[in-house]
C-alpha positions in Angstrom: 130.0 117.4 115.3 127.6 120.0 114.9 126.4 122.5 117.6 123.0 121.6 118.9 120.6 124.3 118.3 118.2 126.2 120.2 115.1 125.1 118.5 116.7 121.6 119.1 117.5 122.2 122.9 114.2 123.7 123.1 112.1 120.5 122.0 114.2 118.1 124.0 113.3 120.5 127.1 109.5 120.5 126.2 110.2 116.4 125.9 111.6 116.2 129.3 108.6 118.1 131.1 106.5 116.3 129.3 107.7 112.6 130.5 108.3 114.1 134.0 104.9 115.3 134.1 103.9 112.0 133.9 106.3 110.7 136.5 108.3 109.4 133.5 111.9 108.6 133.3 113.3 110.8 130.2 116.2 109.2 129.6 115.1 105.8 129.7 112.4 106.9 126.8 115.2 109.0 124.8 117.3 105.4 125.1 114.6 103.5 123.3 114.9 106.2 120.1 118.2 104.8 119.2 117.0 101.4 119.3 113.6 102.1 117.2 112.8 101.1 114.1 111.8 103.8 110.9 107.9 103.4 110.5 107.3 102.4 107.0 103.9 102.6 105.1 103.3 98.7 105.4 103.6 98.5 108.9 102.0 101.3 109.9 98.9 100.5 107.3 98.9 96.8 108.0 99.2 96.1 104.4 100.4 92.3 104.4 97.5 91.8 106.7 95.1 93.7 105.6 95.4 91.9 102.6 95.0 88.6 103.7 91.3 89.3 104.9 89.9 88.1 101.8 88.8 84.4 101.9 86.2 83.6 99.2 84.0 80.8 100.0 84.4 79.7 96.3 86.4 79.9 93.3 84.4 82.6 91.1 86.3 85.3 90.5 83.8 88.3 91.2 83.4 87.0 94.5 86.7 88.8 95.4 85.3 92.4 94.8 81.9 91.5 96.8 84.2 91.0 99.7 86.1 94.0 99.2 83.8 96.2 98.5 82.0 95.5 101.9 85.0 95.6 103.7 85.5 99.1 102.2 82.3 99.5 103.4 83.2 99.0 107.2 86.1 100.9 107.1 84.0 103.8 106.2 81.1 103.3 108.8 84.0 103.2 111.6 85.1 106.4 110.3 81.3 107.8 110.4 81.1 106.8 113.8 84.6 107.9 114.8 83.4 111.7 114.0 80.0 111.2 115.7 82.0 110.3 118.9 83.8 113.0 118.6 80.2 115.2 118.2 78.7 112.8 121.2 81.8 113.2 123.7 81.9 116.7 123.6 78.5 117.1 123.1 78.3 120.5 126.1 81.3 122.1 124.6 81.3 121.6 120.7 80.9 124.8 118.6 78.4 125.0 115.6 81.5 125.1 113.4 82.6 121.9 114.9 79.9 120.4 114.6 79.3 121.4 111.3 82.6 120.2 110.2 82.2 116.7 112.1 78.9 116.3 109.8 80.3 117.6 106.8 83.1 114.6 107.0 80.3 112.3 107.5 78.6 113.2 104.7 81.7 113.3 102.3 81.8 109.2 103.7 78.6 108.6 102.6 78.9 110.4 99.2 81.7 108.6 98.5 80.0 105.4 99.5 77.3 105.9 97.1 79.0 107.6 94.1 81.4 104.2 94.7 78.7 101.8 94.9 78.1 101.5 91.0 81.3 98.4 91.2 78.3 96.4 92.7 75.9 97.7 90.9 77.7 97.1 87.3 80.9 95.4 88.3 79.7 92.1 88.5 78.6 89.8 86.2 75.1 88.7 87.0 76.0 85.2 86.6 78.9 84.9 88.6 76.9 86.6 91.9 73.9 84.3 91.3 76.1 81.5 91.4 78.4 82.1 94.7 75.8 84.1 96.8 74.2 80.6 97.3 77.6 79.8 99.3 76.5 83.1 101.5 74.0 82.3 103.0 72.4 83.3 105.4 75.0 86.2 105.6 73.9 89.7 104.4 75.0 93.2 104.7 71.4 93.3 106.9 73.6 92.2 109.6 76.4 95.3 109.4 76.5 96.6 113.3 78.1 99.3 112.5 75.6 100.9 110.1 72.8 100.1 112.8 74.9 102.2 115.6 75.1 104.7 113.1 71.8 104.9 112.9 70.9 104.8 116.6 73.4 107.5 117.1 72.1 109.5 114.8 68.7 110.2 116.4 65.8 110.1 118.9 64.9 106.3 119.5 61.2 106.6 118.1 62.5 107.1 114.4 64.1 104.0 114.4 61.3 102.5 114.8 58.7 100.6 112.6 56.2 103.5 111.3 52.8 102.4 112.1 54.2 102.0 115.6 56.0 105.3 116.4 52.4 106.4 117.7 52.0 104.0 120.3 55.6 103.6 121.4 56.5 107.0 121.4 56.4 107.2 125.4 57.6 103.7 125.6 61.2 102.7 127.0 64.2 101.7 124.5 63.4 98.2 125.3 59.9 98.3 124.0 60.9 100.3 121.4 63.7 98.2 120.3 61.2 95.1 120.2 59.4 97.0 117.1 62.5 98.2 115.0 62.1 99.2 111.7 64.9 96.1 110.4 63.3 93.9 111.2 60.8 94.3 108.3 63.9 93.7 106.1 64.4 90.0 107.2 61.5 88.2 107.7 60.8 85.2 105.6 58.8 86.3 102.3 56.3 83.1 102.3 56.0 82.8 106.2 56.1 85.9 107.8 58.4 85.0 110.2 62.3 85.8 111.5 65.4 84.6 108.7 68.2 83.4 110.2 69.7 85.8 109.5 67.6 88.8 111.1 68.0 86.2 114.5 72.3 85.7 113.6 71.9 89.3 114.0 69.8 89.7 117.2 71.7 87.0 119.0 75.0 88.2 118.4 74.2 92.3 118.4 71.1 93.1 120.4 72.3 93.5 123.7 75.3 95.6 122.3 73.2 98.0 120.3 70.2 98.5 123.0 73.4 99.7 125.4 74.3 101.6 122.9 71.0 103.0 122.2 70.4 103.4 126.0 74.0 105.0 126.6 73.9 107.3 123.9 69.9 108.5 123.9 70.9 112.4 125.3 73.7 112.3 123.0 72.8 111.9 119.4 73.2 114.1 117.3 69.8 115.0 116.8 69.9 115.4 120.7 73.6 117.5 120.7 71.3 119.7 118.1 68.4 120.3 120.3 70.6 120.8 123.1 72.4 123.9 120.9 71.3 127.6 121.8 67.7 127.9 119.8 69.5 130.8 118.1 72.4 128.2 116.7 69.8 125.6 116.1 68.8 128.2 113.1 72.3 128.1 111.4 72.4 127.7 108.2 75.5 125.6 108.0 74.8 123.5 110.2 71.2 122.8 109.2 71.9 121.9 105.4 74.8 118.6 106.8 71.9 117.6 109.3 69.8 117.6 105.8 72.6 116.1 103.9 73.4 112.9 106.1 69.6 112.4 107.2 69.0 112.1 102.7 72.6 110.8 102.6 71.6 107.6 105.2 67.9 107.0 104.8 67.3 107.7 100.5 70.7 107.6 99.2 72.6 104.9 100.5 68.9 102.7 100.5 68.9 103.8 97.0 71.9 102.4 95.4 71.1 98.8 97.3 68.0 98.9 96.0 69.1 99.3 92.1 72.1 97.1 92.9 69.2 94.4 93.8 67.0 95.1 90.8 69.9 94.1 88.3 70.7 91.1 90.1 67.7 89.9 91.7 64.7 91.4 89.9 63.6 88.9 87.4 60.6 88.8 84.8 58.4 86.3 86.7 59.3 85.9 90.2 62.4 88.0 92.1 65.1 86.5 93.5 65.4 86.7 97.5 68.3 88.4 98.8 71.2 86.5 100.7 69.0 85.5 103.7 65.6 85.7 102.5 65.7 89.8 103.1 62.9 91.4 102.0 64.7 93.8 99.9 61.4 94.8 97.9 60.2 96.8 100.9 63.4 96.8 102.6 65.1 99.2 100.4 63.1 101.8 98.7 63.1 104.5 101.1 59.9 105.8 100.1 58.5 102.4 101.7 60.3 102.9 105.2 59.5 106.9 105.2 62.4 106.7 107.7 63.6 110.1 108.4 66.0 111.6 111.4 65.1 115.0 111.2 61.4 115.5 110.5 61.6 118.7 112.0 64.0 120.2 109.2 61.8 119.1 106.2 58.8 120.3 105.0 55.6 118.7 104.9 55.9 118.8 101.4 59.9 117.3 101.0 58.4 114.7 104.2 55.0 113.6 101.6 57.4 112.6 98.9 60.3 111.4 100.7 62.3 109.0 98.3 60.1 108.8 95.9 61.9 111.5 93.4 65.0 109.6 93.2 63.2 106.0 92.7 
């Protein structure tokens, strides 16, 4: 048998303080190595059941990639917010480089989102999506969570909410704030004016999560981690240029590529197709409609006049 080495001795030491720190019992948890398994790559990743989470409502093929393709999409908002907890929790300690880093992975999510998004722009057969969305409804991607807590978490209240209101509810609480989000615009009914079922799916099941959320997180956003950096870190360069990136990134980009994705399948030569749920995707999506923008402050008057509208 081979002689143990220092190194070896060495980590089983740093082992042993570290369980007794904790009040541990070292040799039970040394024990339990020789009966644990390898990891392997389909465990750890879930792969068996990760790929059972598909369940079409129909039997048209392209259905299958509308479901993935938004489940991709999930899986890259929780990353998005798993760096902006890591901006928000150590909001009075985080370094511009930090932060700059945290935002830079953010916005490499987003990119990769948007450069992606052309499978459901041309991936799909026009036919095949007019036929099963009917079996959708009222679901729509209107009703994501986690791209709304995104949002919230991404700035001060008042820009979330709808424009010709910011005025009068700018002193307002959350709750009356909340009552006049932008969103909301996206899902009323086209002929009636009033709430889809699917904008009230939404509020039922995620408005008392997201106004905690908004209330929770308000001094923490990271517009408000920004403001609360030193005013001469608030002029890095760095750092300014990812707040730019994700605020174009969220609010023009990402809009932008639902919007085309709807014109190709819903944009017809008389009358357009509503979107799964009646969303009003006409004045939903083009950013330069919703002039929503988290960072007003870092534009110009000039980039803030034709916000969107270059990359319609």
């Amino acid at each position: 048998m081979d002689e143990i080495s220092e190194d070896v001795k060495k980590r089983i030491e740093e082992l042993k303080e570290k369980y007794e720190a904790q009040g541990q019992d070292f040799k039970a948890y040394l024990e339990g190595l020789l009966y644990q398994k390898y990891t392997s790559y389909w465990d750890y990743v879930s792969v068996d059941t990760l790929l059972t989470l598909q369940k079409p409502r129909t039997d048209i093929p392209d259905e299958m990639i509308f479901i993935i393709y938004h489940q991709i999409t999930e899986l890259y908002f929780k990353l998005v917010l798993h760096e902006m907890q890591q901006i928000s929790t150590n909001a009075k300690t985080i370094t511009i480089e930090k932060f700059a880093e945290h935002l830079r992975r953010i916005n490499a999510y987003f990119i990769n989102l948007t450069n992606s998004f052309f499978i459901m722009i041309d991936g799909m057969e026009v036919e095949q999506f007019l036929k099963f969305r009917m079996s959708l409804l009222p679901a729509s991607g209107f009703q994501s969570a986690q791209y709304r807590t995104i949002e919230i978490c991404a700035t001060d209240f008042i820009r979330l909410v709808e424009k010709s209101k910011r005025n009068e509810l700018a002193e307002k609480s959350i709750d009356e704030k909340y009552k006049q989000i932008y969103w909301q615009a996206g899902a009323t009914d086209l002929a009636t004016g009033k709430k889809t079922l699917t904008l009230t799916q939404f509020e039922q099941k995620y408005s008392e999560q997201l106004l905690r959320i908004a209330i929770e997180n308000k001094d923490c956003t990271l517009w408000a981690v920004y403001k609360s950096l030193s005013i001469e870190a608030q002029k890095d360069e760095k750092l300014i240029a990812e707040l730019r990136n994700f605020d174009k990134n969220v609010n023009v980009n990402w809009p932008l590529v639902h919007y085309k994705s709807a014109v190709r399948y819903l944009q017809k030569a008389t009358t357009d197709v509503a979107a799964t749920g009646g969303t009003n995707w006409q004045k939903y999506l083009p950013p330069r409609m919703q002039l929503r923008v988290f960072y007003p402050e870092l534009w110009s008057n000039e980039e803030l006049e034709n916000w969107g509208k270059s990359n319609d």
